[in-house]
C-alpha positions in Angstrom: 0.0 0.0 0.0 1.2 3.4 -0.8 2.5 5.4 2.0 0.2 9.0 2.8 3.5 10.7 2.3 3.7 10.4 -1.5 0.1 12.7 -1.7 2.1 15.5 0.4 4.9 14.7 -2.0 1.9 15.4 -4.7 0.7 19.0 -2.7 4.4 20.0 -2.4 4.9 20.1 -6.6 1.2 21.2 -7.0 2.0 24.2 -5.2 5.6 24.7 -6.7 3.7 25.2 -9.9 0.7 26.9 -9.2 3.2 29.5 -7.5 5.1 30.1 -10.6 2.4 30.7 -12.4 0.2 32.5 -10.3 3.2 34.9 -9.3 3.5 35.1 -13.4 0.3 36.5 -13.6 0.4 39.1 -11.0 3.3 40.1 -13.0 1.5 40.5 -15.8 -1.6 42.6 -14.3 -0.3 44.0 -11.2 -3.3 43.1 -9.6 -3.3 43.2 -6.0 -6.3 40.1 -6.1 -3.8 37.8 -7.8 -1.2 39.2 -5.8 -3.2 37.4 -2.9 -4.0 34.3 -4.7 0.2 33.9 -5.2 0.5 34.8 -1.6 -2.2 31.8 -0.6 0.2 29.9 -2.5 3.7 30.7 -0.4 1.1 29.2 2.4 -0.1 26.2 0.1 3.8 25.0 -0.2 4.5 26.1 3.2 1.5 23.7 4.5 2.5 20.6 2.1 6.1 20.9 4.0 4.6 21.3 6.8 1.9 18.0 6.2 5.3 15.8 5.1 6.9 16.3 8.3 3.9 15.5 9.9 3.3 12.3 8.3 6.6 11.2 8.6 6.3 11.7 12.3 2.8 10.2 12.6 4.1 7.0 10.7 6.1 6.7 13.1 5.4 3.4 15.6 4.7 3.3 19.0 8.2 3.7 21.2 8.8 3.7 25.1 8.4 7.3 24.9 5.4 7.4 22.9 3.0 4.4 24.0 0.4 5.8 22.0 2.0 6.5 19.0 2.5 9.6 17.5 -0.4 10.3 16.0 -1.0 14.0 17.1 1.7 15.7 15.1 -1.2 15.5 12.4 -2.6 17.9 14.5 0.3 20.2 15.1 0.6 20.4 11.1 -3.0 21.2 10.6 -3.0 23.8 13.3 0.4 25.4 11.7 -1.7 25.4 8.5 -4.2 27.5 9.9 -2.1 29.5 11.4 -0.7 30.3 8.1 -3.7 31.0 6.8 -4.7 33.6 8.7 -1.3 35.5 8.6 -2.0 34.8 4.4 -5.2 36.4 5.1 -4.1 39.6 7.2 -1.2 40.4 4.4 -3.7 40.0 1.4 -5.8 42.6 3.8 -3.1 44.7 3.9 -2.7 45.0 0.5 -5.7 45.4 -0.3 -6.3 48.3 1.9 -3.0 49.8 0.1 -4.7 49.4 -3.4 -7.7 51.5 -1.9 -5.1 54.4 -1.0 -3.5 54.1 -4.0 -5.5 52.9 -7.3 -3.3 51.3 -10.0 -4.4 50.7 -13.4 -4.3 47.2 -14.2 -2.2 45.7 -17.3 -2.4 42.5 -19.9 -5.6 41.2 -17.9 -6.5 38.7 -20.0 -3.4 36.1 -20.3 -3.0 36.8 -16.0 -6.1 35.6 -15.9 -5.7 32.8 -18.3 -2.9 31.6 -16.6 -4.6 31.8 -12.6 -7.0 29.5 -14.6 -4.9 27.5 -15.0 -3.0 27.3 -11.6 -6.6 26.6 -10.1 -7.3 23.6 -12.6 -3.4 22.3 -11.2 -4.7 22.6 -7.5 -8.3 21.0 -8.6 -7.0 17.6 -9.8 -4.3 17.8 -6.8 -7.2 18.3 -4.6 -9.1 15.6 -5.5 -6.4 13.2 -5.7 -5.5 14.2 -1.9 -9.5 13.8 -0.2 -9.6 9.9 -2.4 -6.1 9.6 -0.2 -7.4 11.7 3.0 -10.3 9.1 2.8 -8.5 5.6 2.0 -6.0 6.4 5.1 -7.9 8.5 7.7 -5.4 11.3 7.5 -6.7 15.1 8.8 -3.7 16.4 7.5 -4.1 15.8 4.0 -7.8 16.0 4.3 -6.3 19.4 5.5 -4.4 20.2 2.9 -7.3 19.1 0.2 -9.4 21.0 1.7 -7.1 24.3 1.5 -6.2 23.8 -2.0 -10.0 23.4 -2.6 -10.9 26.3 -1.0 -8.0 28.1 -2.7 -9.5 26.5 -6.4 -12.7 28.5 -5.8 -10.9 31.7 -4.4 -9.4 31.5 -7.6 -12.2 31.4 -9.8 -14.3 33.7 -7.9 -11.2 36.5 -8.4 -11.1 35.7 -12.0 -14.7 35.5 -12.6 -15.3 39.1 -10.8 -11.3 40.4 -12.9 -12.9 39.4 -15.9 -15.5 42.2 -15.4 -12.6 44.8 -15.4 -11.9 44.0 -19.2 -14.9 45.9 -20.6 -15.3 48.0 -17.3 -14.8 51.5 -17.6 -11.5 52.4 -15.2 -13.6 53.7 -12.6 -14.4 50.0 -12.0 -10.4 49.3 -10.9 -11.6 49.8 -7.3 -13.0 46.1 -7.4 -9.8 44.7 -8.0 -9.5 45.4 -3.8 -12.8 44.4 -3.4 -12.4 40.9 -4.3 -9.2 41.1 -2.7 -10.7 41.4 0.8 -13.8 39.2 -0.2 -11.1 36.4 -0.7 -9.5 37.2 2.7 -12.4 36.6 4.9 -12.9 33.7 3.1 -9.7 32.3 4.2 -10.3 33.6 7.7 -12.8 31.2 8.0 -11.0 28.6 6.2 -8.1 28.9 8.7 -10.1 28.8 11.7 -12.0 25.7 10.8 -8.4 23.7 11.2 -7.6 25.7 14.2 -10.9 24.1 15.2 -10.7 20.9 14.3 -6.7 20.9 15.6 -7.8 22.1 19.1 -10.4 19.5 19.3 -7.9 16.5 18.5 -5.0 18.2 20.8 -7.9 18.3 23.4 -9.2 14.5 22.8 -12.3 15.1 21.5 -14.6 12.0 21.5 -15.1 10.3 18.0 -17.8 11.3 16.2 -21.5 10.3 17.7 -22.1 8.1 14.6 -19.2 6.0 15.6 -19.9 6.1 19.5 -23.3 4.7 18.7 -22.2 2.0 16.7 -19.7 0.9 19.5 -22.3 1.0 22.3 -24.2 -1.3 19.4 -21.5 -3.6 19.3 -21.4 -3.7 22.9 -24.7 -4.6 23.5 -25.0 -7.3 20.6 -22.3 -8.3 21.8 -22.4 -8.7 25.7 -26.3 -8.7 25.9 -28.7 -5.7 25.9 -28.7 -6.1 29.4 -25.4 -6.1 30.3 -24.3 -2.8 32.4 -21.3 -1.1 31.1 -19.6 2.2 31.8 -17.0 4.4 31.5 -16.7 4.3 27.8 -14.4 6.7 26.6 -13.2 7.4 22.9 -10.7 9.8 21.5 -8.1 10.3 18.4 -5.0 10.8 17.5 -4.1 11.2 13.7 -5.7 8.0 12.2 -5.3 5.8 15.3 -8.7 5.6 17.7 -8.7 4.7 20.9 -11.9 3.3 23.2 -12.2 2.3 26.9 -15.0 1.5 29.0 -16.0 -0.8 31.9 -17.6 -4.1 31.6 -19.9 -5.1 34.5 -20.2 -9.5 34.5 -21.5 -11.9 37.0 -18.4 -12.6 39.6 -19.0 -16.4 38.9 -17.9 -15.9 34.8 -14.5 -17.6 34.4 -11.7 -16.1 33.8 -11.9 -17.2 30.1 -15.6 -16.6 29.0 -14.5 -12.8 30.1 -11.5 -12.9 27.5 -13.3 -14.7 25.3 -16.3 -11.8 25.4 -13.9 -9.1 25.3 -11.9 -10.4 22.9 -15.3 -10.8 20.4 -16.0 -7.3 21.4 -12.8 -5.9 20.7 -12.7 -7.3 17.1 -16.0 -6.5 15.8 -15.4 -2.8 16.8 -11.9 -2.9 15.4 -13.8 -4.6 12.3 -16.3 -1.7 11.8 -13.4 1.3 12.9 -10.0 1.3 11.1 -6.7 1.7 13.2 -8.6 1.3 16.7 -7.1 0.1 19.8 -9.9 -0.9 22.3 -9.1 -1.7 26.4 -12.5 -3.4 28.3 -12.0 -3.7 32.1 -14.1 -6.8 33.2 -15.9 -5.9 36.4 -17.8 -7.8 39.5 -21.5 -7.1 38.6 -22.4 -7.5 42.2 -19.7 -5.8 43.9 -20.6 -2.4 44.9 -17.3 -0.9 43.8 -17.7 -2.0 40.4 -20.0 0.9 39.9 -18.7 4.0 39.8 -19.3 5.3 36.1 -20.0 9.2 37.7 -16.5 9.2 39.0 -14.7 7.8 35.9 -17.3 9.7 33.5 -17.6 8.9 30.1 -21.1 7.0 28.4 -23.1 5.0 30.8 -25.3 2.5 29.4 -29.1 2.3 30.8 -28.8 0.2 33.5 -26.4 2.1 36.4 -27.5 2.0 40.2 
């Protein structure tokens, strides 16, 4: 199986392009809204250097350092990321309030904006090829990196689409070259923030989605019985790897093997239905008091709790 590293390998030279040529239109047209798509694409490259080392480190396996892996330095990438695209953002304001104070006719339009066309259709077909790969291997950092390029993709054609109105505008019109400067900057405001989101959340172990929690407390119950108590059950993420815990409440008479046996069934079919997951079950006493105390270890509790 190919390794997640060769699609940040794929973003790196997608963006070594697209910069080139959309730094060759600006050229062209001095205008300060393709000045900001180039500068969205310093951050593009900067990101896929920044999603490598990530991966690299992520692939890494568990050490005596690092029981769990290092799957968070996904995180740390796609937080940088948005970092980076909010600094992108507050120099393509800059700019633009610059152009406001100091209008500048704008110069061989038509090939700039041929050639940000085409810059976009490079970070398109990257794009895509990244979310299949984001998808196939659970990654958020080249979902994260998809996802930017995407958003940059329809930046791109939105600042061409409203450029190409300055071809048979009057000059007065010039002012909207700004415009859609700034438009494009809030747009990647709250592109950026999203990852700073979605970083925080897997830096803070956020529990997996609610469509995967359900399906584990499924398992558990088709599993164990409907009827059988459990609690604790706590989920989290880091990178691709999930991990799940929870307490298991059993008759004290069940051997020692029917318990492994049960956990053991348990443990595959949610490792089955959740890729890369590493599930612990603590076999309790169901009639020992002590066994239940869900409200001090938190986590889901199923129905049945005294």
């Amino acid at each position: 199986m190919p390794s997640p590293r060769r699609y940040a390998l794929y973003s790196i030279a997608a963006s070594l392009v697209t910069l080139a040529l959309k730094f060759g239109a600006w050229q062209l047209t001095g205008s300060v809204g393709l000045l900001s798509d180039a500068a969205e694409g310093l951050v593009n490259l900067t990101a896929g250097l920044l999603a490598l080392m990530a991966l690299t480190i992520a692939l890494r396996p568990a050490d005596k350092a690092h029981a769990y892996g290092h799957g968070k330095a996904e995180y740390f990438s796609a937080a940088a990321e948005g970092l980076l695209i909010l600094a992108a953002a507050g120099g393509i304001i800059y700019a633009s309030v610059d152009r406001f104070l100091h209008p500048q006719e704008l110069t061989g339009l038509g090939l700039g904006l041929v050639v940000a066309l085409v810059a976009g259709a490079v970070n398109w077909g990257t794009a895509r090829i990244m979310l299949k790969a984001a998808h196939r291997f659970d990654s958020i950092t080249l979902e994260a990196d998809a996802k930017h390029l995407l958003t940059d993709v329809w930046t791109s054609v939105g600042l061409v689409a409203g450029l190409a109105v300055l071809l048979v505008a009057p000059p007065s019109w010039q002012i909207l070259d700004p415009i859609i400067a700034c438009i494009m900057a809030v747009n990647i405001v709250v592109t950026g923030l999203g990852l700073l989101r979605r970083s925080i959340g897997g830096l803070m172990d956020a529990a997996l989605p609610e469509d995967e929690v359900q399906a584990i407390v499924r398992i558990i119950r088709e599993q164990a019985g409907p009827d059988t108590p459990f609690h604790g059950l706590r989920t989290r993420k880091a990178g691709s790897r999930r991990f799940v815990d929870f307490h298991l409440l059993l008759p004290g008479a069940t051997t020692v093997k029917h318990s492994h046996d049960l956990t053991e069934h348990i443990e595959q079919s949610i490792c089955d239905l959740l890729p890369h997951c590493h599930v612990t079950i603590h076999v309790e006493p169901l009639e020992d008091h002590r066994s239940w105390d869900g409200f001090q270890i938190g986590g889901i509790c199923s129905g049945r709790q005294k």
